[in-house]
ZALO-871229 format. One record per residue (C-alpha): residue number from 0; residue in one letter; y, x negated, z negated. Coordinates in Angstrom, 2 decimals. Each point is the difference from the previous one (the first is absolute). Layout:
REM ZALO-871229
(NUM A (Y X Z))
...
REM end
This chain:
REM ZALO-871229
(0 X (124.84 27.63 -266.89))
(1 X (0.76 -2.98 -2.62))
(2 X (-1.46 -3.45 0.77))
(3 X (-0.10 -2.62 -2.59))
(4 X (2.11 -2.84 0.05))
(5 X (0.24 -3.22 -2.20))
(6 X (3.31 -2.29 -0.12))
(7 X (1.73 0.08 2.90))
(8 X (-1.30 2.31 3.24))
(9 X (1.33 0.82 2.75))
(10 X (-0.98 3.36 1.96))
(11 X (0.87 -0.17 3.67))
(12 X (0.71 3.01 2.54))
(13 X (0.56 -0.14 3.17))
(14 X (2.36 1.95 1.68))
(15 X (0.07 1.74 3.15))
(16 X (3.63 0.27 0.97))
(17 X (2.04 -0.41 3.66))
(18 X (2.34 -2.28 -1.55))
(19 X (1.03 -2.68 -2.06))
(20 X (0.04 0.92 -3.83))
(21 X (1.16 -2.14 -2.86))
(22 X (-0.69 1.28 -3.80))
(23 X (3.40 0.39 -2.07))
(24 X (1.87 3.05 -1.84))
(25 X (2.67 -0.47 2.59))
(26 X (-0.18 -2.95 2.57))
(27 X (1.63 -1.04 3.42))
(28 X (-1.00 -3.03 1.50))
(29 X (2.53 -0.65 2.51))
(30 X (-1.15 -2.69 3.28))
(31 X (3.11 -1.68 1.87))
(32 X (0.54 2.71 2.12))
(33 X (2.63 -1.22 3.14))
(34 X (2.28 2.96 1.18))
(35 X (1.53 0.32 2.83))
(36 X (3.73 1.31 -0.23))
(37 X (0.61 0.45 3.77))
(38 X (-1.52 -0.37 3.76))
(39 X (2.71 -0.58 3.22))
(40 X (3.21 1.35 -0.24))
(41 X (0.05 0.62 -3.86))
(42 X (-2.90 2.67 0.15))
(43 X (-2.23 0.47 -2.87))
(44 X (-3.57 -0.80 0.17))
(45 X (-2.77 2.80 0.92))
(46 X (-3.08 1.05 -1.64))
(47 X (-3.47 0.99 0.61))
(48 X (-1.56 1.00 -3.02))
(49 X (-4.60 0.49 -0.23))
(50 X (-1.31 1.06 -3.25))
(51 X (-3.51 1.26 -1.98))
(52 X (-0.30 1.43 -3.10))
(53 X (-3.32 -0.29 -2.14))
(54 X (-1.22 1.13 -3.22))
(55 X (-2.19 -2.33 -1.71))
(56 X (-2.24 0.04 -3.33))
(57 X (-0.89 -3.08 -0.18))
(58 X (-3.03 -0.77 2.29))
(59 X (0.19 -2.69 3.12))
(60 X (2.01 -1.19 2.16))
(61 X (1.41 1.09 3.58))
(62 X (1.74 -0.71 3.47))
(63 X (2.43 1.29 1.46))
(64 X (2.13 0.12 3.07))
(65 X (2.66 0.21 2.00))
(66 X (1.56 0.02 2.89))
(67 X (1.61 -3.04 2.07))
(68 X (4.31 -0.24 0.73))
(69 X (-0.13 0.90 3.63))
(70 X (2.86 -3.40 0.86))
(71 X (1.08 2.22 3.47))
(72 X (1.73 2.45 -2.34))
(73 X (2.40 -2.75 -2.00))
(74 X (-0.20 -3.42 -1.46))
(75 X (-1.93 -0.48 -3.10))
(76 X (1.58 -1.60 -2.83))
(77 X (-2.51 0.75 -3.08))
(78 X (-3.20 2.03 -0.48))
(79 X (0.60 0.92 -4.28))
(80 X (-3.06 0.54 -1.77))
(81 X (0.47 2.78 -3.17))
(82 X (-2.20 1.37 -2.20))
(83 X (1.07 2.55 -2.89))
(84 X (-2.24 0.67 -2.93))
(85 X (-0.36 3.28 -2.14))
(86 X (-2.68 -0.78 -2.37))
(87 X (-1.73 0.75 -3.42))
(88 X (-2.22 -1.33 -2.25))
(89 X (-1.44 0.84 -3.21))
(90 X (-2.95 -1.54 -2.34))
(91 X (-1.74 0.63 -2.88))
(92 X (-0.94 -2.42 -2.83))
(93 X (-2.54 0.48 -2.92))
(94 X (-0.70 -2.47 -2.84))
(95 X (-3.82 -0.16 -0.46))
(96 X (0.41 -2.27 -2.55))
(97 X (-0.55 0.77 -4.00))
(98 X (3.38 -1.91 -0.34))
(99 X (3.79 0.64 0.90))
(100 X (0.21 -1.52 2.72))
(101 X (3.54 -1.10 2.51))
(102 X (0.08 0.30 3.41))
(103 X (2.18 -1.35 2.95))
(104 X (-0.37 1.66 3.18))
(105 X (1.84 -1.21 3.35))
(106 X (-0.31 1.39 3.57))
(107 X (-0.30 -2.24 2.86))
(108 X (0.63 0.69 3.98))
(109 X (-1.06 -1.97 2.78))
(110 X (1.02 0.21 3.62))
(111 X (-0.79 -0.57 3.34))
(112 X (1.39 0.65 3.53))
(113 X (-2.07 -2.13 3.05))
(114 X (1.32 0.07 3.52))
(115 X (0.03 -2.16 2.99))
(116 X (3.00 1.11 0.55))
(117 X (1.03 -1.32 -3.36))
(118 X (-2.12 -3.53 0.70))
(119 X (0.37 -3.04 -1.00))
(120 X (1.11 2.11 -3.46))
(121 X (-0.96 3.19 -1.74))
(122 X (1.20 2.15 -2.76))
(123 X (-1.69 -0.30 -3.21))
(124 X (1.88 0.55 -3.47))
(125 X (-1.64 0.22 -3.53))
(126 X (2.03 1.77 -2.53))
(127 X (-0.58 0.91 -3.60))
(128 X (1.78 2.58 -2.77))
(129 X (0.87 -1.17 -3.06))
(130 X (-2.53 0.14 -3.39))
(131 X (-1.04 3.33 -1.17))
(132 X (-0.87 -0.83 -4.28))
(133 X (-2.43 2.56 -1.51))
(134 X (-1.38 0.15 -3.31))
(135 X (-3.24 1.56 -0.74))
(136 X (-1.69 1.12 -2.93))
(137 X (-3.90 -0.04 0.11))
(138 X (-0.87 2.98 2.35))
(139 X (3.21 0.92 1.13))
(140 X (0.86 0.55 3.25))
(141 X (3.42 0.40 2.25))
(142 X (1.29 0.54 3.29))
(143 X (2.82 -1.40 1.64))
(144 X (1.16 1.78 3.05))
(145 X (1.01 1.16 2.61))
(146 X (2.42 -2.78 0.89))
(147 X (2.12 0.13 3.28))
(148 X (-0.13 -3.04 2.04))
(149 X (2.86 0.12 2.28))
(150 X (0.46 -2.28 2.41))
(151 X (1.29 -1.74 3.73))
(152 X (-0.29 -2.57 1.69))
(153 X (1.38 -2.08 2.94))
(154 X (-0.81 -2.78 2.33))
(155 X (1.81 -0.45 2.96))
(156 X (-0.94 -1.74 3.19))
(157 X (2.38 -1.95 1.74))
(158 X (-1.62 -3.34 1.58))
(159 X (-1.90 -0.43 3.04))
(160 X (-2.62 2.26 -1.03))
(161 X (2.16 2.74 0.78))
(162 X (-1.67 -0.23 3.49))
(163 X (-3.36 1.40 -2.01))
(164 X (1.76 2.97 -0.26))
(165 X (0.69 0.45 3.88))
(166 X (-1.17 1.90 3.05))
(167 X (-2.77 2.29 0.74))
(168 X (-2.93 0.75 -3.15))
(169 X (0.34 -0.15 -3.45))
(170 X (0.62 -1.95 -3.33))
(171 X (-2.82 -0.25 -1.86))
(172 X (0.07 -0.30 -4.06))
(173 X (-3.38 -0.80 -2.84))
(174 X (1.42 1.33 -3.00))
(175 X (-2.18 -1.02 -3.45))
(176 X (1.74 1.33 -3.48))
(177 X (-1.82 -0.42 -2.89))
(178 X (1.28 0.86 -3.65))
(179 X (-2.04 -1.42 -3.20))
(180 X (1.07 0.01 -3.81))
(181 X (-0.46 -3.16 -2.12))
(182 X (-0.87 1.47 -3.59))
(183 X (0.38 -2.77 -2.72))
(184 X (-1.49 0.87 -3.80))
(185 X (-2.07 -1.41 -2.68))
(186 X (-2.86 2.56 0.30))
(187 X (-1.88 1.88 2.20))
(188 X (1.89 3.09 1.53))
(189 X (-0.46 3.29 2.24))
(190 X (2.01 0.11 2.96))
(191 X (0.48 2.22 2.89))
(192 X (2.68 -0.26 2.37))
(193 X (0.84 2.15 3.38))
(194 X (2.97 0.15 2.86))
(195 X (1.50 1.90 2.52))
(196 X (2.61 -0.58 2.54))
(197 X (1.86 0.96 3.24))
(198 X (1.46 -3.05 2.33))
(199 X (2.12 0.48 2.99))
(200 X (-0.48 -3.17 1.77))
(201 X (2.75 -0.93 3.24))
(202 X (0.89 -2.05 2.62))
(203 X (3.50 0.31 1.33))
(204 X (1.14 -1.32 2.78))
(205 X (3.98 -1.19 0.10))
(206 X (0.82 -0.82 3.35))
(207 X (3.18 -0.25 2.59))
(208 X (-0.23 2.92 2.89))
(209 X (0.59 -0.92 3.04))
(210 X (2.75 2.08 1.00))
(211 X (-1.48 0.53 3.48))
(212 X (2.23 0.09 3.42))
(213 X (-1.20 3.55 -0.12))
(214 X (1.51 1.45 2.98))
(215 X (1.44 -2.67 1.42))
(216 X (-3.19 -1.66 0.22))
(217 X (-2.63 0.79 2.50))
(218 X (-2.46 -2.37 -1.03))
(219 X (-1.06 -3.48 -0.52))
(220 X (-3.74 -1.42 0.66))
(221 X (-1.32 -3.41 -1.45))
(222 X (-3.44 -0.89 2.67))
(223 X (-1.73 -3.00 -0.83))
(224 X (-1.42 -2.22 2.55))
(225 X (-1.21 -3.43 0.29))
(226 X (2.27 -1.85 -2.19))
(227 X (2.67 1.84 0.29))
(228 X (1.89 3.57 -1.26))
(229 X (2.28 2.27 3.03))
(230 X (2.27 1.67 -2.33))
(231 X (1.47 3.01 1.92))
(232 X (2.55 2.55 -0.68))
(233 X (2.39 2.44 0.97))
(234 X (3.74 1.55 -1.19))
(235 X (0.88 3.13 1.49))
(236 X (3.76 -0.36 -0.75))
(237 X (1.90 -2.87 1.17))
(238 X (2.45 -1.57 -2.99))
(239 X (2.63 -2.88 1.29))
(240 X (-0.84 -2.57 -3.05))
(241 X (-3.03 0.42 -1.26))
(242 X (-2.44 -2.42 -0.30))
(243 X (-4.00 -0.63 -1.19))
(244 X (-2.17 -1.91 -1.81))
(245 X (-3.38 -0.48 1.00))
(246 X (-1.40 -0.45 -3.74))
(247 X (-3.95 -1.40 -0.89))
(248 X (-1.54 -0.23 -3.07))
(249 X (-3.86 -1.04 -0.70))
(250 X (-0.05 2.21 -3.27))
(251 X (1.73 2.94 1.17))
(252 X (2.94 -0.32 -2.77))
(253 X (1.85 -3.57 0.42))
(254 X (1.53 0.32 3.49))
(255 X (1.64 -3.18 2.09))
(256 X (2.08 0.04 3.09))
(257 X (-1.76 -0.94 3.10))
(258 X (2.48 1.09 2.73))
(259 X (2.99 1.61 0.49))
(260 X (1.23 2.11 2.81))
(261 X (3.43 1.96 1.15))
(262 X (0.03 3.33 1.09))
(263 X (-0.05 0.45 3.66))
(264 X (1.09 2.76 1.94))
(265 X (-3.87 1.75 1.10))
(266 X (-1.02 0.27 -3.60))
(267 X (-3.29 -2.16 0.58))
(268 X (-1.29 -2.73 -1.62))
(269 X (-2.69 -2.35 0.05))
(270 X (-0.98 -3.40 -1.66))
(271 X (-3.02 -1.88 0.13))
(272 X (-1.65 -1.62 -3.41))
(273 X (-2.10 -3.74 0.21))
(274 X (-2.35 0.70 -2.62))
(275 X (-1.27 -2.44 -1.67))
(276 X (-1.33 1.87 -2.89))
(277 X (-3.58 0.76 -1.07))
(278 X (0.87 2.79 -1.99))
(279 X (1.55 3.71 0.21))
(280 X (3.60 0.04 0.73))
(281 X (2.83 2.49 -0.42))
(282 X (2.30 0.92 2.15))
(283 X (4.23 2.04 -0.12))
(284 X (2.85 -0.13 1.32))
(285 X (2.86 -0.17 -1.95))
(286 X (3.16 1.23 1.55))
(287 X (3.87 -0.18 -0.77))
(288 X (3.00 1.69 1.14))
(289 X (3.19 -1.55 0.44))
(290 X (0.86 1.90 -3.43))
(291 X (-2.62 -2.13 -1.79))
(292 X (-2.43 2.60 -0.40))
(293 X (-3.55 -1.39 0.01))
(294 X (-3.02 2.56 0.92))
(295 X (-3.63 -0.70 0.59))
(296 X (-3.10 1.36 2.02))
(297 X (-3.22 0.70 -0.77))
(298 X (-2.15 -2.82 -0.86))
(299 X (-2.74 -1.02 2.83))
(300 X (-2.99 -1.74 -1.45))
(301 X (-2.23 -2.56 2.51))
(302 X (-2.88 -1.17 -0.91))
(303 X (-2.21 -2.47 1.93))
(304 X (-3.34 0.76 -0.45))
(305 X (0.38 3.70 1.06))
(306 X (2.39 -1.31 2.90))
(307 X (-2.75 -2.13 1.10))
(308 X (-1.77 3.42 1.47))
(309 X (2.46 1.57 1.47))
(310 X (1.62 0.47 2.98))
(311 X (3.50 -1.34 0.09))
(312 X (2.05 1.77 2.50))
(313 X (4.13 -1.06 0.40))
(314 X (3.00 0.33 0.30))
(315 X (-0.62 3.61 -1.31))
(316 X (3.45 0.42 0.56))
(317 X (-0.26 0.13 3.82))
(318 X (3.04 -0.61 2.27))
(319 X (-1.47 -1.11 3.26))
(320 X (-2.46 -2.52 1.67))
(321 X (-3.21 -0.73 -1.11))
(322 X (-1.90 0.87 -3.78))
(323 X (-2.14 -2.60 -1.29))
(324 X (-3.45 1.34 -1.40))
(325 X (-2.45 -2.49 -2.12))
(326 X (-3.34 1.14 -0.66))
(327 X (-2.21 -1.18 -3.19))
(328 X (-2.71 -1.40 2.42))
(329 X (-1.06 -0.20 3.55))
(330 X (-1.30 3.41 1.35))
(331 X (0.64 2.82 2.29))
(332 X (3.09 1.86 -0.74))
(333 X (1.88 3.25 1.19))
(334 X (3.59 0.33 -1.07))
(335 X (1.32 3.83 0.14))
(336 X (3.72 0.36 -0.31))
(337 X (0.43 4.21 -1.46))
(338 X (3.53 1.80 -0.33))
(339 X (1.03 1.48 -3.25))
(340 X (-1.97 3.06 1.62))
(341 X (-3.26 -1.20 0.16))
(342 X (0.18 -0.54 4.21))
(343 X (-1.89 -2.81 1.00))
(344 X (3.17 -2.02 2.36))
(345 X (-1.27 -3.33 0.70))
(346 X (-3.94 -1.65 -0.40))
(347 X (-0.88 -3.59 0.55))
(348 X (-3.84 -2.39 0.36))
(349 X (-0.12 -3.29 -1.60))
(350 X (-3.60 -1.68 1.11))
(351 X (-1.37 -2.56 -2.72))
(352 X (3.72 -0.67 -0.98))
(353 X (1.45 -1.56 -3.47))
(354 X (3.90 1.51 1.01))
(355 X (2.05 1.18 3.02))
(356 X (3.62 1.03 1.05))
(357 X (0.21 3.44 1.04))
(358 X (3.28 1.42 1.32))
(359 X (0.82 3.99 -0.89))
(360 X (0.24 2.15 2.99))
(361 X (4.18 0.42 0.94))
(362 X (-0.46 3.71 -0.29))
(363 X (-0.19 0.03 -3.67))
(364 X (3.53 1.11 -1.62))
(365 X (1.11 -0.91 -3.41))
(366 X (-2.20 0.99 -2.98))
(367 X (-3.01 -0.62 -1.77))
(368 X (-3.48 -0.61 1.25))
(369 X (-3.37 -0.79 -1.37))
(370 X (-2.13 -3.19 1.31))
(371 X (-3.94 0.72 -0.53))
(372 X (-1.84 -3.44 0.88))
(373 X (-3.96 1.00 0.17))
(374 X (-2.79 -2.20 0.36))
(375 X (-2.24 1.28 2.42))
(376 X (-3.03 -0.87 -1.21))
(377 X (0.08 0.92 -4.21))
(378 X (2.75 2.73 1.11))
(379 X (1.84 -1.35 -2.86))
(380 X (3.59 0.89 -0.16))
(381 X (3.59 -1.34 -1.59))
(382 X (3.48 1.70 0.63))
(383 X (3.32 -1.24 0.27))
(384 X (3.89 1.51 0.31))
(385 X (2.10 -0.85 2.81))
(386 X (3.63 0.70 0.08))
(387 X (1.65 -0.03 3.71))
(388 X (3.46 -0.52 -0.02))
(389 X (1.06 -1.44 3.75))
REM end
């Protein structure tokens, strides 16, 4: 259907797309995109790639998301935002005038990518192709179309709102596109004008693996409690030499030295964390042999408002004398020690207590054990993993 237009209109669609599109015969709008050449010891960076595609014909707007950088598999160094854009669009113009008439027609595209992982900024572009000259005689129509618009974009993030990006959830995204054409003429005019497009919108995440202690490495536990962190951990080969960093960062990808420790000759370590933080903290261990190569562990996330109900039971790396258990409150607790096998080897009654010492009966050999503290009355339960080495 024609509408009538005098001077200069404008008709306005709006497109319903997963992406960010920009109008143009050819166009790539390129954001400062910071790569990442290598991580420890020369490697290259890895990638986690989540993607949608959507067709669109030019109604509305959508959201989308994604899924969250789990930080325990690497450190993150930038979550890249892409969107590429096959598109076409074709219109139709009619002089309904009882004069030749010109006509100059240009298309228009407006984007818009919210986030509060993208806060205090957003993405939001307007574009335009270049002038389309028509001339009509009275009555005549033509049509111009299809026309490809081909297109990608970038935007990188790299600042502190990389932490957005991290942990457990997703990243969420409002995506608006809207395309209009601004028709400039003398006269009044028919015009109809129609789209279609597919957009396959990413986030990639570039980040350094932690090139985990794998076999070597037992374990290692970060427990919150009361203003302080017990990191614990374990090597199960001995290396004359080595040496580790206990590493903390409060975003998960800048890391600082907090401690460093020598390797001893039972493999066990242990180090204790004054927190004076309000926030979430992360936790490695970096580690270098005598040859200078540096490896890292998995990265153990505390957080203090989840610590604050739990029970905090330590060392967890047990190697005689007594363990210290901290409830969340003042109740009646019974503390179950279980072997790997599920038999019940050791119980304990705490009467209206906030903590207690409890020492681990001198049958137990070496191995792992599971610590159920109950409270008797809600018959609410937490767990936690003991390693005996004596």
């Amino acid at each position: 259907m024609f509408s009538s237009l005098t001077l200069e209109a404008e008709n306005s669609f709006i497109m319903k797309t997963v992406g960010l599109l920009l109008p143009g015969i050819l166009l790539s709008i390129i954001f400062p995109l910071h790569l990442f050449s290598q991580c420890a010891n020369g490697a290259p960076a890895s990638t986690i790639t989540y993607d949608s595609t959507v067709t669109g014909n030019g109604s509305s707007s959508t959201s989308f998301s994604f899924p969250k950088f789990d930080p325990a598999i690497g450190t993150l160094l930038s979550a890249d935002i892409k969107s590429v854009v096959n598109t076409t669009y074709s219109y139709t113009l009619e002089n309904i005038t009882a004069s030749n008439q010109t006509y100059k027609v240009r298309v228009l595209r407006s984007d818009d990518v919210s986030s509060t992982a993208l806060d205090p900024s957003s993405i939001s572009l307007t574009h335009q192709t270049g002038i389309v000259n028509t001339s009509l005689s009275s009555g005549q129509s033509f049509s111009y179309g299809p026309k490809p618009m081909n297109y990608t974009i970038t935007n990188s993030v790299t600042d502190a709102r990389l932490i957005n990006f991290m942990g457990a959830g997703t990243v969420d995204f409002d995506y608006e596109g809207s395309t209009s054409t601004s028709v400039t003429a003398t006269g009044q005019f028919g015009f109809n004008f129609s789209a279609a497009d597919t957009t396959v919108f990413s986030v990639t995440y570039q980040y350094c693996a932690t090139s985990l202690l794998s076999s070597n490495l037992l374990f290692f536990t970060a427990t919150p409690s009361k203003g302080r962190v017990l990191l614990n951990w374990r090597q199960m080969n001995i290396e004359n030499g080595r040496s580790y960093n206990v590493q903390v960062s409060t975003d998960g990808r800048i890391f600082k030295n907090i401690a460093s420790l020598g390797e001893n000759n039972i493999g066990a370590y242990a180090y204790t964390y004054l927190n004076n933080e309000s926030g979430r903290l992360y936790f490695r261990i970096e580690q270098k042999n005598v040859s200078g190569e540096i490896k890292y562990s998995n990265i153990r996330i505390t957080d203090p408002e989840q610590a604050a109900n739990k029970v905090h039971i330590y060392p967890t790396l047990y190697t005689g004398g007594n363990l210290q258990v901290d409830f969340p409150y003042k109740a009646d607790w019974q503390i179950n020690i279980y072997s790997a096998e599920g038999k019940r080897m050791a119980q304990n009654r705490e009467t209206d207590a906030y903590n207690t010492q409890i020492s681990l009966p001198a049958m137990l050999s070496n191995g792992t054990y599971t610590a159920e503290v109950v409270d008797i009355h809600t018959q609410q339960k937490q767990f936690t993993r003991i390693v005996v080495r004596r």
